[in-house]
N, CA, C and O atoms as a Tripos MOL2 file, in Angstrom:
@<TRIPOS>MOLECULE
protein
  284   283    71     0     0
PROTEIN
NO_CHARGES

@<TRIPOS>ATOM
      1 N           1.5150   96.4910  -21.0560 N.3       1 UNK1
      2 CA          1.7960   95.4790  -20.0720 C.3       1 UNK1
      3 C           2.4480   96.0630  -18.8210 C.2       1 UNK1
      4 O           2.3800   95.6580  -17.6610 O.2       1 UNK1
      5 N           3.2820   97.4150  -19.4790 N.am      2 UNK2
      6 CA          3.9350   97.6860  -17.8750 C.3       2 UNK2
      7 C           3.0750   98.3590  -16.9850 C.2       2 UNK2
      8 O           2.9580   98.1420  -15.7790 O.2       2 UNK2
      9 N           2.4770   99.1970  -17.6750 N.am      3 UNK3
     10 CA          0.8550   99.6440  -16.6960 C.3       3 UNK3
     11 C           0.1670   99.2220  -15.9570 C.2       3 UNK3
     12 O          -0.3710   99.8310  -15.0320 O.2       3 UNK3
     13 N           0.0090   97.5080  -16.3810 N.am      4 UNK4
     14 CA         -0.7290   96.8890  -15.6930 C.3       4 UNK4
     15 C           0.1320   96.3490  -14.4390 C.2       4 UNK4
     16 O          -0.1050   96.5890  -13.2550 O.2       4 UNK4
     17 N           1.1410   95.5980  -14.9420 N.am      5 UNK5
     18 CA          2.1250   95.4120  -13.9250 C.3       5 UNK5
     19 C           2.2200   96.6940  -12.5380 C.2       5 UNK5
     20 O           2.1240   96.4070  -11.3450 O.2       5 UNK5
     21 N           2.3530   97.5850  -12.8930 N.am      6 UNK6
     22 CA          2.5350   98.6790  -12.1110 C.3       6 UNK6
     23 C           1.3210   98.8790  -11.3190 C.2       6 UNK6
     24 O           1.4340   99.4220  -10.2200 O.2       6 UNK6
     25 N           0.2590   98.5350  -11.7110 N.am      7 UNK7
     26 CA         -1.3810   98.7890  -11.1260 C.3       7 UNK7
     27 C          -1.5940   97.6810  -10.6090 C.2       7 UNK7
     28 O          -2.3510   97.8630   -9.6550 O.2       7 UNK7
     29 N          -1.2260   96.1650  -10.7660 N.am      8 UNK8
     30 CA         -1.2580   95.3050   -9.9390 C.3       8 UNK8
     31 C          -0.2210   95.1350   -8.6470 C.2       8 UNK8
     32 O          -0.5500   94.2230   -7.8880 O.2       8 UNK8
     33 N           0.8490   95.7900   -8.3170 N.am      9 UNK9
     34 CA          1.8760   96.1010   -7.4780 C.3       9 UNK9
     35 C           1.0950   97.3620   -6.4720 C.2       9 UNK9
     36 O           1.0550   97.4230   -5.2430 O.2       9 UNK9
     37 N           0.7300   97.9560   -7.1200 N.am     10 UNK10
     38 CA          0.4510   99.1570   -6.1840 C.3      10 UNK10
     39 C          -0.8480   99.1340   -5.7890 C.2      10 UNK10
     40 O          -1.0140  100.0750   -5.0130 O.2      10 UNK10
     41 N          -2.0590   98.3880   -5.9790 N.am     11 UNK11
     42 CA         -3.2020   98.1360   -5.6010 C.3      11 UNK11
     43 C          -2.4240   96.4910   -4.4450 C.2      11 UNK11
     44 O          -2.8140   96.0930   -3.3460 O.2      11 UNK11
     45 N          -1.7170   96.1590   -4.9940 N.am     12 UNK12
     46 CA         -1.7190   94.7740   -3.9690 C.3      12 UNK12
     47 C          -0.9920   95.8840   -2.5250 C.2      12 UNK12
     48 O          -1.5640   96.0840   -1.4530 O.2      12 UNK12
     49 N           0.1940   96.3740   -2.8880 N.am     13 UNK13
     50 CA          0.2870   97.0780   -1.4030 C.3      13 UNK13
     51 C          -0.4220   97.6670   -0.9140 C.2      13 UNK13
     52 O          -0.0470   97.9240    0.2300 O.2      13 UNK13
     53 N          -1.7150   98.2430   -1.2550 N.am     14 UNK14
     54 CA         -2.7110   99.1680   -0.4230 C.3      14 UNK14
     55 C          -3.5460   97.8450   -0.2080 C.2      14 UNK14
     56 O          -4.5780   98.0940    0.4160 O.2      14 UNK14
     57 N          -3.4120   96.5430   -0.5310 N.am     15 UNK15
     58 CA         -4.4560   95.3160    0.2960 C.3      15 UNK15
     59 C          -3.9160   94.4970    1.3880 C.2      15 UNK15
     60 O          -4.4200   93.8960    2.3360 O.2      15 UNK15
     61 N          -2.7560   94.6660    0.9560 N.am     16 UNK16
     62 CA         -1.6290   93.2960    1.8900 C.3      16 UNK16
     63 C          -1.7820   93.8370    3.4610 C.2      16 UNK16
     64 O          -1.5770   93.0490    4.3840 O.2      16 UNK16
     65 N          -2.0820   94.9610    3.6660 N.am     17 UNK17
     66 CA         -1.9020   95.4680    5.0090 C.3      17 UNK17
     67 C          -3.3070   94.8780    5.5180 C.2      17 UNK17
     68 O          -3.1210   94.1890    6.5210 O.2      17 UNK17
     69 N          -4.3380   94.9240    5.2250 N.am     18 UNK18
     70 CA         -5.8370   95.1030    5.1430 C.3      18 UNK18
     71 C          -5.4340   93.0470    5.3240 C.2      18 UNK18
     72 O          -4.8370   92.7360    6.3540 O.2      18 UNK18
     73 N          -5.7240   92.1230    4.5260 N.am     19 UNK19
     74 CA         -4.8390   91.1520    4.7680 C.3      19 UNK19
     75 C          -5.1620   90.4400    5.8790 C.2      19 UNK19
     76 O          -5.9890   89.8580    6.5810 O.2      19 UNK19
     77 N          -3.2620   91.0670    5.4880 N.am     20 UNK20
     78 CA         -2.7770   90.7770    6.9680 C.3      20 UNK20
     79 C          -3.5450   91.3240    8.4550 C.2      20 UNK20
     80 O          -3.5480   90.4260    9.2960 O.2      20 UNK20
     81 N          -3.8840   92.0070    8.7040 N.am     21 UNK21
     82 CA         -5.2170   91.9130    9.9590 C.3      21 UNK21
     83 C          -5.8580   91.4780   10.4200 C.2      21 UNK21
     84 O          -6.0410   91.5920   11.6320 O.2      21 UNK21
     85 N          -6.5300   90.7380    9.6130 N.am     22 UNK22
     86 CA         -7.7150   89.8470    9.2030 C.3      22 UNK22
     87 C          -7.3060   88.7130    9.6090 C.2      22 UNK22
     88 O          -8.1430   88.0660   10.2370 O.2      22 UNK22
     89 N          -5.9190   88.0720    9.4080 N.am     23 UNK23
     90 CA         -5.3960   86.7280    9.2860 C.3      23 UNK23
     91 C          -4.5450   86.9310   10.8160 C.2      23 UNK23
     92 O          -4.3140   85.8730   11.4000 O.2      23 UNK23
     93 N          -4.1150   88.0890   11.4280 N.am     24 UNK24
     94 CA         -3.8830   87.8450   12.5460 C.3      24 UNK24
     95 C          -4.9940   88.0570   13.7870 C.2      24 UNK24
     96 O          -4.8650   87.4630   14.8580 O.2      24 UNK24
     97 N          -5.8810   88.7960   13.5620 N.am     25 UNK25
     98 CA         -6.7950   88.7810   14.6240 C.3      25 UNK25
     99 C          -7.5800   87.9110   14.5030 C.2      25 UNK25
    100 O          -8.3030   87.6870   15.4740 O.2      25 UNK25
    101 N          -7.7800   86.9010   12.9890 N.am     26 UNK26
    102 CA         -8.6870   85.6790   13.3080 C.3      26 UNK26
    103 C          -7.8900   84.8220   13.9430 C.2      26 UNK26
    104 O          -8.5990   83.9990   14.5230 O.2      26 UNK26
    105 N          -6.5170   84.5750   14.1480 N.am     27 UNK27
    106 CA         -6.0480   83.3710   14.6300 C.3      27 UNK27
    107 C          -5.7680   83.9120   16.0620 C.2      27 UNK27
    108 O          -5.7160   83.0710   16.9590 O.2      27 UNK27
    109 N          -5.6050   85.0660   16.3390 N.am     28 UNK28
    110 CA         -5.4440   84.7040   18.0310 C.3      28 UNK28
    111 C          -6.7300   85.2640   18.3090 C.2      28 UNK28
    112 O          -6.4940   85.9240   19.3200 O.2      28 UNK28
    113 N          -8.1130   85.4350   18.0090 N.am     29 UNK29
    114 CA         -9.2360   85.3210   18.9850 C.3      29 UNK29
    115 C          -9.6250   84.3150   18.5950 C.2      29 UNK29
    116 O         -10.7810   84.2110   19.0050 O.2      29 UNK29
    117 N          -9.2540   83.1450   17.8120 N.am     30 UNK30
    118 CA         -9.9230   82.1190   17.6490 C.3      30 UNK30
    119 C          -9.0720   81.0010   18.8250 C.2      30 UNK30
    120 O          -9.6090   80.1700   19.5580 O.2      30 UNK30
    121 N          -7.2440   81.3950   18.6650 N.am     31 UNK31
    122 CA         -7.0070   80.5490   19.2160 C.3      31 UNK31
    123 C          -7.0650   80.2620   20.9050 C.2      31 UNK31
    124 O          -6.7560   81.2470   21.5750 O.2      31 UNK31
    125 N          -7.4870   78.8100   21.8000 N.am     32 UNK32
    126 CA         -8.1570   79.0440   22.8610 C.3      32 UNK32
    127 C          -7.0630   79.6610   24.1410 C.2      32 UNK32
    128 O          -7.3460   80.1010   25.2550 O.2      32 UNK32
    129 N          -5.9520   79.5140   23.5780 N.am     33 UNK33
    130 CA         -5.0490   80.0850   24.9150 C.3      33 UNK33
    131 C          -5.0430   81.7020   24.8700 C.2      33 UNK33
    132 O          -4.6270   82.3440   25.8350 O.2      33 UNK33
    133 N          -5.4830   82.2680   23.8040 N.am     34 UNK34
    134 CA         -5.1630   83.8570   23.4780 C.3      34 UNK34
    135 C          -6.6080   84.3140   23.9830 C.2      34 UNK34
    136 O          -7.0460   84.8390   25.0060 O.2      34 UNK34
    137 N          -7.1590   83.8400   22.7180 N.am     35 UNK35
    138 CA         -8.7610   84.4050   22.7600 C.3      35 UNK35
    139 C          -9.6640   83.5860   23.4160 C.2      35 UNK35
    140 O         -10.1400   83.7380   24.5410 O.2      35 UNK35
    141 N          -9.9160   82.4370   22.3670 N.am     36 UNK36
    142 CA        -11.0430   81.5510   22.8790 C.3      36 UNK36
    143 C         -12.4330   81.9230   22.7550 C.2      36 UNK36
    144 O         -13.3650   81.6630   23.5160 O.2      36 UNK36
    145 N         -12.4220   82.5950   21.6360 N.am     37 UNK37
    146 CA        -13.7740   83.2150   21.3790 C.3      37 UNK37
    147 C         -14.1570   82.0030   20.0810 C.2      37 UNK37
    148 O         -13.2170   81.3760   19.5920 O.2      37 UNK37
    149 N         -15.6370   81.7410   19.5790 N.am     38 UNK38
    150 CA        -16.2610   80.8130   18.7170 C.3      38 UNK38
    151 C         -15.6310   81.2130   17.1900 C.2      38 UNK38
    152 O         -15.1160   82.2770   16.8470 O.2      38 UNK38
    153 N         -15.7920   80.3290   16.6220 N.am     39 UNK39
    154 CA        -15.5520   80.7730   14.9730 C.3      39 UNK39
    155 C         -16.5370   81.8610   14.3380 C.2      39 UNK39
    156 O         -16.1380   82.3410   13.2770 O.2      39 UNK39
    157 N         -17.6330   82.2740   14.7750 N.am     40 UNK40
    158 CA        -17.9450   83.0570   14.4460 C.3      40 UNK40
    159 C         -17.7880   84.9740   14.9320 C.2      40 UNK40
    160 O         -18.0260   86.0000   14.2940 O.2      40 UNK40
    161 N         -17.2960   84.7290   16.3040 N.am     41 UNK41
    162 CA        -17.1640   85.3820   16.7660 C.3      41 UNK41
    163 C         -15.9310   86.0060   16.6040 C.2      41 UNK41
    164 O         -16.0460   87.2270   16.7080 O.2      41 UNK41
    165 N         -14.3160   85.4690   16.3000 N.am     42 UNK42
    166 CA        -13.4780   85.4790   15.7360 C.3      42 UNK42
    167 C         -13.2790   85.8880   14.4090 C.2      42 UNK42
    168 O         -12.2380   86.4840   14.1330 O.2      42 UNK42
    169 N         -14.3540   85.5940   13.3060 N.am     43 UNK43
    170 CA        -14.5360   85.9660   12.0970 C.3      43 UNK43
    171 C         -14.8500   87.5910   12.2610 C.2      43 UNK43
    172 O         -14.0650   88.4690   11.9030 O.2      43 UNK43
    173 N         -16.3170   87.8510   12.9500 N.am     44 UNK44
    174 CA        -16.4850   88.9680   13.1640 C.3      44 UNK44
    175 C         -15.6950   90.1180   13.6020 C.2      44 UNK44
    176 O         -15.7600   91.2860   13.2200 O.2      44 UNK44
    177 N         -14.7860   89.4630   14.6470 N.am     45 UNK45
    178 CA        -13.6750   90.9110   15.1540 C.3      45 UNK45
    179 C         -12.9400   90.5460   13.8730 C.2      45 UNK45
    180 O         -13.4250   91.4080   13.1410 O.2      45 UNK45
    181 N         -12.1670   89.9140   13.1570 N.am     46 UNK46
    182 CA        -11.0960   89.6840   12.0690 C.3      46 UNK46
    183 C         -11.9510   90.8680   10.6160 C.2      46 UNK46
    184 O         -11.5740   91.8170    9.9280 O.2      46 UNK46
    185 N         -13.0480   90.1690   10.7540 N.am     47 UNK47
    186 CA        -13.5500   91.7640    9.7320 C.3      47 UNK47
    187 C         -13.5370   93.0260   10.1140 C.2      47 UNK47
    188 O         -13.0860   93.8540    9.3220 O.2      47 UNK47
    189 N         -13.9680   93.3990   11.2540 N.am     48 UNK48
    190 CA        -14.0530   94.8980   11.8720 C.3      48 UNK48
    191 C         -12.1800   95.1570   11.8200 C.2      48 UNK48
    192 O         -11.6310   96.0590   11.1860 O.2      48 UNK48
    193 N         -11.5620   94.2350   12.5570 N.am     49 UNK49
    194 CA        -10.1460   95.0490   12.0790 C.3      49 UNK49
    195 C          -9.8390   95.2160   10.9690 C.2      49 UNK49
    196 O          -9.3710   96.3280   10.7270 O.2      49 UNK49
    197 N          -9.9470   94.2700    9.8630 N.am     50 UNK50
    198 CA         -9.5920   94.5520    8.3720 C.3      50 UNK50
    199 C         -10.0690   96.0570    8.0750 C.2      50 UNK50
    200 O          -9.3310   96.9600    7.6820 O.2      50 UNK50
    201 N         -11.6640   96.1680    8.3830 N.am     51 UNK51
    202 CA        -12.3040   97.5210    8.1230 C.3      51 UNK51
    203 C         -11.7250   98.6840    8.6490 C.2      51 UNK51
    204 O         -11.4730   99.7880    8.1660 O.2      51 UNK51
    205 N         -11.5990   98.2580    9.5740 N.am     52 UNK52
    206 CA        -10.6500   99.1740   10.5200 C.3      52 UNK52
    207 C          -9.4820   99.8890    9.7080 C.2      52 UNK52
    208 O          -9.1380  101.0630    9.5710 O.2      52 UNK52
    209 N          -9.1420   98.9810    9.3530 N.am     53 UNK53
    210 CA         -7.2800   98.7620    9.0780 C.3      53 UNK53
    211 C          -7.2380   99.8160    7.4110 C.2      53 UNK53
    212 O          -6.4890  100.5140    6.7280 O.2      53 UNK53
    213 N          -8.5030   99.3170    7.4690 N.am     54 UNK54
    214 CA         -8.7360   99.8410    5.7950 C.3      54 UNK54
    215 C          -9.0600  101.5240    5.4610 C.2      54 UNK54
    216 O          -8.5910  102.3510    4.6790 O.2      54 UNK54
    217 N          -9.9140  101.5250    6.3000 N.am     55 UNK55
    218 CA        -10.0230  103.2020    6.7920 C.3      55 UNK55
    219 C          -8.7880  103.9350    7.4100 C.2      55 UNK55
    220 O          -8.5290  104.9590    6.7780 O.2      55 UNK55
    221 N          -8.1960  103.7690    8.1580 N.am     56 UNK56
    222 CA         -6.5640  104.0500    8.5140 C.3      56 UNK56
    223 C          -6.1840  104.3910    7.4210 C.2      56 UNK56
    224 O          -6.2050  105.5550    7.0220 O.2      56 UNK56
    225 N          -5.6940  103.2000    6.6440 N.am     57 UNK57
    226 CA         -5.0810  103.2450    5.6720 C.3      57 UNK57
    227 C          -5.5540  104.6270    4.7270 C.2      57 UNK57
    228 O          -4.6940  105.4170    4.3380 O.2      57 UNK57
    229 N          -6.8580  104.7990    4.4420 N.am     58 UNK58
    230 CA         -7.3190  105.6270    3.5650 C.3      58 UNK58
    231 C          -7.1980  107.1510    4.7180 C.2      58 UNK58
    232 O          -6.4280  108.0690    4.4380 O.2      58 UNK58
    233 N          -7.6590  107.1650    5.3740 N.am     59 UNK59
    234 CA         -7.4080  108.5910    6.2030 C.3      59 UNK59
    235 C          -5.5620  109.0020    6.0560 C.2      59 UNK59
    236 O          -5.1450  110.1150    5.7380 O.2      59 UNK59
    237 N          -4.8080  107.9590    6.3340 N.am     60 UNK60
    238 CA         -3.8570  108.5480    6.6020 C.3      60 UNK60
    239 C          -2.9730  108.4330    4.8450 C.2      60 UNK60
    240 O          -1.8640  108.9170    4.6180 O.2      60 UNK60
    241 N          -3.5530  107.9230    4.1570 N.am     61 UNK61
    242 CA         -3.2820  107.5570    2.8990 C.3      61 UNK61
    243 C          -3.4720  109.1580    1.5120 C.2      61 UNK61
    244 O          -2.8640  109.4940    0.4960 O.2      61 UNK61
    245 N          -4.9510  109.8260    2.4980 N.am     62 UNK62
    246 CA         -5.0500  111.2850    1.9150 C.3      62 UNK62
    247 C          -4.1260  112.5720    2.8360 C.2      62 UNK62
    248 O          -3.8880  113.7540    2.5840 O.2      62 UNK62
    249 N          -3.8660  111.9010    3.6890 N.am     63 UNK63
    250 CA         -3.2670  112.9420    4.1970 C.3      63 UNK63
    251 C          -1.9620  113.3050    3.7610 C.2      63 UNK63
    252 O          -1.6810  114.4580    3.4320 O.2      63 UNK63
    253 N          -0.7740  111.9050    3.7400 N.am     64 UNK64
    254 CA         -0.0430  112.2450    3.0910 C.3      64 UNK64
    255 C           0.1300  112.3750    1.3630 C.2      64 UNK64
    256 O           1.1010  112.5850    0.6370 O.2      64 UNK64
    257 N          -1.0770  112.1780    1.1560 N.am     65 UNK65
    258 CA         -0.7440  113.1230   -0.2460 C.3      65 UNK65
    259 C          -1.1520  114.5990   -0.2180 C.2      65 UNK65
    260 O          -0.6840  115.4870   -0.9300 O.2      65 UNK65
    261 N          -2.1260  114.7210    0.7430 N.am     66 UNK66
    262 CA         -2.4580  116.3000    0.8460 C.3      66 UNK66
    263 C          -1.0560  117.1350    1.3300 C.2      66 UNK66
    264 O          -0.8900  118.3370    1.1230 O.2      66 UNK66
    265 N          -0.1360  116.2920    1.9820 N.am     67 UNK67
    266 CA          1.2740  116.5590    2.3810 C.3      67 UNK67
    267 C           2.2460  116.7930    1.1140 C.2      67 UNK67
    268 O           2.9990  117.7670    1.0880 O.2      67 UNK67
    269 N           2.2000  115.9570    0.1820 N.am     68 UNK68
    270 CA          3.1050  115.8020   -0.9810 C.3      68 UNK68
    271 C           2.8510  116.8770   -1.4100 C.2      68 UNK68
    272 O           3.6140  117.8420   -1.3730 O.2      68 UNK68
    273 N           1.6610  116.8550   -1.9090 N.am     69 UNK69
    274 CA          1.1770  118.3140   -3.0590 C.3      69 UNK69
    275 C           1.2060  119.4650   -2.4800 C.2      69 UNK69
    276 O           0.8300  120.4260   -3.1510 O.2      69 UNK69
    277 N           1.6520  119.6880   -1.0990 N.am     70 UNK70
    278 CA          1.8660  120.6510   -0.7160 C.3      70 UNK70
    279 C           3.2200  121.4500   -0.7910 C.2      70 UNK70
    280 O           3.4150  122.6560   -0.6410 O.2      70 UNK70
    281 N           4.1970  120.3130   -1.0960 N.am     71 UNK71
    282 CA          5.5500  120.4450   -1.1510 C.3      71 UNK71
    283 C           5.5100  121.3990   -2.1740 C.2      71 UNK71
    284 O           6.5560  121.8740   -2.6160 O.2      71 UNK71
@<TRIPOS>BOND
     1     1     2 1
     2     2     3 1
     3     3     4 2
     4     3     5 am
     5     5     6 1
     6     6     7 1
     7     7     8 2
     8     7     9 am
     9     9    10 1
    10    10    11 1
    11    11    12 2
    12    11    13 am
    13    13    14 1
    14    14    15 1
    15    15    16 2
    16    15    17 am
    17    17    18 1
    18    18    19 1
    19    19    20 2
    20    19    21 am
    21    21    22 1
    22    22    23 1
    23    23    24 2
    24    23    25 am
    25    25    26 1
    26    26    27 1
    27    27    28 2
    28    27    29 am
    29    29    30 1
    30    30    31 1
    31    31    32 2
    32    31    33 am
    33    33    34 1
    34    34    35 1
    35    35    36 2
    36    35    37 am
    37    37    38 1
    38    38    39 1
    39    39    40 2
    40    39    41 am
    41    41    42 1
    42    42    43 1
    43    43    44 2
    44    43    45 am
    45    45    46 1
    46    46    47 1
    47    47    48 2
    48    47    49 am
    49    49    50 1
    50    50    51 1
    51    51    52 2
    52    51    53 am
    53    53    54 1
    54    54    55 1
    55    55    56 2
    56    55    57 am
    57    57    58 1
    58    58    59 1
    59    59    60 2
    60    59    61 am
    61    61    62 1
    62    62    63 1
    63    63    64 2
    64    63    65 am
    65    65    66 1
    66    66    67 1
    67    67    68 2
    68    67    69 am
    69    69    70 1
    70    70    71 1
    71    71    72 2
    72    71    73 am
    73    73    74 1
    74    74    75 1
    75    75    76 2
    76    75    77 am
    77    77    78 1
    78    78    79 1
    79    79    80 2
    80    79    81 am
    81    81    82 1
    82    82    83 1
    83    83    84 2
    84    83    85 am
    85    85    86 1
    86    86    87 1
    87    87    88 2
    88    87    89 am
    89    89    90 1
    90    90    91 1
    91    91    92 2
    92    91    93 am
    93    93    94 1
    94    94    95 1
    95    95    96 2
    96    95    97 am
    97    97    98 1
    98    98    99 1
    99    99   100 2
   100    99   101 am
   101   101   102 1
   102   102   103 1
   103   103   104 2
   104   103   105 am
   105   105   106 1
   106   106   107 1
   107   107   108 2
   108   107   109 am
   109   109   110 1
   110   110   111 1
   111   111   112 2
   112   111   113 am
   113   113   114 1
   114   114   115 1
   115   115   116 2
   116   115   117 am
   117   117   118 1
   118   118   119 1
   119   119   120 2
   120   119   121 am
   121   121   122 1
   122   122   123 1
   123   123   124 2
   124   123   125 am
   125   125   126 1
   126   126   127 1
   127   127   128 2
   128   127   129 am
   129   129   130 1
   130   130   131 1
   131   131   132 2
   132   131   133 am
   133   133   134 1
   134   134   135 1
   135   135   136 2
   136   135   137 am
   137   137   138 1
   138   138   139 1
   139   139   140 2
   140   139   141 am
   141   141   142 1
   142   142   143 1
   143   143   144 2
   144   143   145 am
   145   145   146 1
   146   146   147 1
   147   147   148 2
   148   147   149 am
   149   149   150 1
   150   150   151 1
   151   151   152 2
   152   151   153 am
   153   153   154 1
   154   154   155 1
   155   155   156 2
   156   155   157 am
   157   157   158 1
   158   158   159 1
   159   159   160 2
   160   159   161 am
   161   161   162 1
   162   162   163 1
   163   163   164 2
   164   163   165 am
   165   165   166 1
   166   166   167 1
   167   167   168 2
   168   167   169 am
   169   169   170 1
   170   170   171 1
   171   171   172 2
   172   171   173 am
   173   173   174 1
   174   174   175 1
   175   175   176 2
   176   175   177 am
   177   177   178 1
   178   178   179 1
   179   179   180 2
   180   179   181 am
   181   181   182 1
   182   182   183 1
   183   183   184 2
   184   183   185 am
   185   185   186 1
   186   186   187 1
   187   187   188 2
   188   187   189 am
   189   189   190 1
   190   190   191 1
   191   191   192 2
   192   191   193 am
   193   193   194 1
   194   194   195 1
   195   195   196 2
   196   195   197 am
   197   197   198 1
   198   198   199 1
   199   199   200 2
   200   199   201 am
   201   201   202 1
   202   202   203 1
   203   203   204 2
   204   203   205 am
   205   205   206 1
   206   206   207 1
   207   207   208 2
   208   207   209 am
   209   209   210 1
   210   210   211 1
   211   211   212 2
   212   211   213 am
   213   213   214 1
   214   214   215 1
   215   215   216 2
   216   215   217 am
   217   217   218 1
   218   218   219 1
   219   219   220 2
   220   219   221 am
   221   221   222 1
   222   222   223 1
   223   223   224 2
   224   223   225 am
   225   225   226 1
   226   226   227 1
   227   227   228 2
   228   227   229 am
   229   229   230 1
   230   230   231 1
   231   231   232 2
   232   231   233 am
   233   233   234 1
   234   234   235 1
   235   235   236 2
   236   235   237 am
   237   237   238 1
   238   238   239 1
   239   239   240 2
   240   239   241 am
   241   241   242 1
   242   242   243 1
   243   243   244 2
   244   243   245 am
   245   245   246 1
   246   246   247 1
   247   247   248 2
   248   247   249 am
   249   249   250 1
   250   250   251 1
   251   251   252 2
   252   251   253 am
   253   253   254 1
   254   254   255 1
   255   255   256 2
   256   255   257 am
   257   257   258 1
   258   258   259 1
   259   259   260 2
   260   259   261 am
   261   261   262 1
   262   262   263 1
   263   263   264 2
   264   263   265 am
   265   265   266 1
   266   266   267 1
   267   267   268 2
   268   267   269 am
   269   269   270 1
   270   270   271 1
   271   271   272 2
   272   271   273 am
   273   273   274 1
   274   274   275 1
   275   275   276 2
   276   275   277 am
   277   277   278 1
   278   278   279 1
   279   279   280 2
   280   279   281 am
   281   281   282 1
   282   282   283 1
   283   283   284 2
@<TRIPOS>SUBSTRUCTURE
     1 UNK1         2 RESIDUE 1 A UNK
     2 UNK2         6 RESIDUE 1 A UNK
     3 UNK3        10 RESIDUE 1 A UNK
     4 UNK4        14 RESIDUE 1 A UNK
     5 UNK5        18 RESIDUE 1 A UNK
     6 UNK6        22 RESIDUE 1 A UNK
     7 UNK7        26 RESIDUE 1 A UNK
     8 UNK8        30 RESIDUE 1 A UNK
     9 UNK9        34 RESIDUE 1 A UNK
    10 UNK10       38 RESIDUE 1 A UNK
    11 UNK11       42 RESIDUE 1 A UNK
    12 UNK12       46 RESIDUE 1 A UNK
    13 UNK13       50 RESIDUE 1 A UNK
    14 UNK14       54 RESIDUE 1 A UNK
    15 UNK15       58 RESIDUE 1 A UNK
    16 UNK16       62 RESIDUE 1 A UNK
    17 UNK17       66 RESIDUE 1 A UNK
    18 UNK18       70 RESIDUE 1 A UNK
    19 UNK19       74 RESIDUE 1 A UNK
    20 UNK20       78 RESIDUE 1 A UNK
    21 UNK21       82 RESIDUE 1 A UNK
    22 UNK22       86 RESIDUE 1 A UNK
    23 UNK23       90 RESIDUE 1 A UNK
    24 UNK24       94 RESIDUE 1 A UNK
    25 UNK25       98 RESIDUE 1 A UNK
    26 UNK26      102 RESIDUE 1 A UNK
    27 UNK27      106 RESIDUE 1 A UNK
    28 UNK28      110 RESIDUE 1 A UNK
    29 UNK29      114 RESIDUE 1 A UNK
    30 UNK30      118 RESIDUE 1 A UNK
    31 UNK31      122 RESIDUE 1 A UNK
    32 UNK32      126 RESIDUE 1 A UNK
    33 UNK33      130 RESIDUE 1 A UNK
    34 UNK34      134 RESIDUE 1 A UNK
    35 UNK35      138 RESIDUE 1 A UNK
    36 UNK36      142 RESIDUE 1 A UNK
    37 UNK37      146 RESIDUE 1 A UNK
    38 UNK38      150 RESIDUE 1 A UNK
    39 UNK39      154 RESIDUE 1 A UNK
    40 UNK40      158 RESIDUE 1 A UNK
    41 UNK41      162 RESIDUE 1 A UNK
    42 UNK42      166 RESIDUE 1 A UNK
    43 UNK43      170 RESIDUE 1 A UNK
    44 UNK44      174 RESIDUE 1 A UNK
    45 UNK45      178 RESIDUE 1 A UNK
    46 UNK46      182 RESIDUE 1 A UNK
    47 UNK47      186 RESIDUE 1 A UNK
    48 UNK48      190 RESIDUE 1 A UNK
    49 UNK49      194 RESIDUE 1 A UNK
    50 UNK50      198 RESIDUE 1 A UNK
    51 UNK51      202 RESIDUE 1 A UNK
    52 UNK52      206 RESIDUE 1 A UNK
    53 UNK53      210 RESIDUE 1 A UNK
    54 UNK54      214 RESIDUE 1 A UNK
    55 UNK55      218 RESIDUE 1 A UNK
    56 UNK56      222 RESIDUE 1 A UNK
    57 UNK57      226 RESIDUE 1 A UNK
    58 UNK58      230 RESIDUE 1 A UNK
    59 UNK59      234 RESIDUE 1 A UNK
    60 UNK60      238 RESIDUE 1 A UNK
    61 UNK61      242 RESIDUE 1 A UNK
    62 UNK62      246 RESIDUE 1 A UNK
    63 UNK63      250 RESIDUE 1 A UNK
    64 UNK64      254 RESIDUE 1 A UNK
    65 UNK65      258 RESIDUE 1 A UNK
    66 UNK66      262 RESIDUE 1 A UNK
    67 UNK67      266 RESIDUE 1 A UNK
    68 UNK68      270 RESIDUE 1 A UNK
    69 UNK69      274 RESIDUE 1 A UNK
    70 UNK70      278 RESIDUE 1 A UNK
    71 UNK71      282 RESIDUE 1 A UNK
């Protein structure tokens, strides 16, 4: 049980960032004083940043372990 616990904690922090992206760039290009772009169009940039956000994460995610194991 604690395994799992531990694998559901540490897979949710490598998503929450990814997320959260998604949920802020859909609401201000959707909303009309910020963005004002269509619901679909808003959806679309809100995925490319998630993707975005997600690759980051993984580039800079091997690096610092290529950092650790170097210690």
């Amino acid at each position: 049980m604690l395994e799992f616990s531990a694998a559901t904690i540490q897979s949710i922090q490598l998503t929450v960032p990814i997320h959260v992206s998604f949920c802020l760039v859909l609401y201000l290009a959707a909303v009309p004083e910020i963005g004002g772009l269509t619901g679909l169009q808003a959806w679309g940039l809100a995925i490319a940043a998630s993707l975005l956000m997600g690759l980051l994460l993984e580039i800079f995610g091997q690096r610092l372990r290529r950092l650790a194991l170097a210690r």
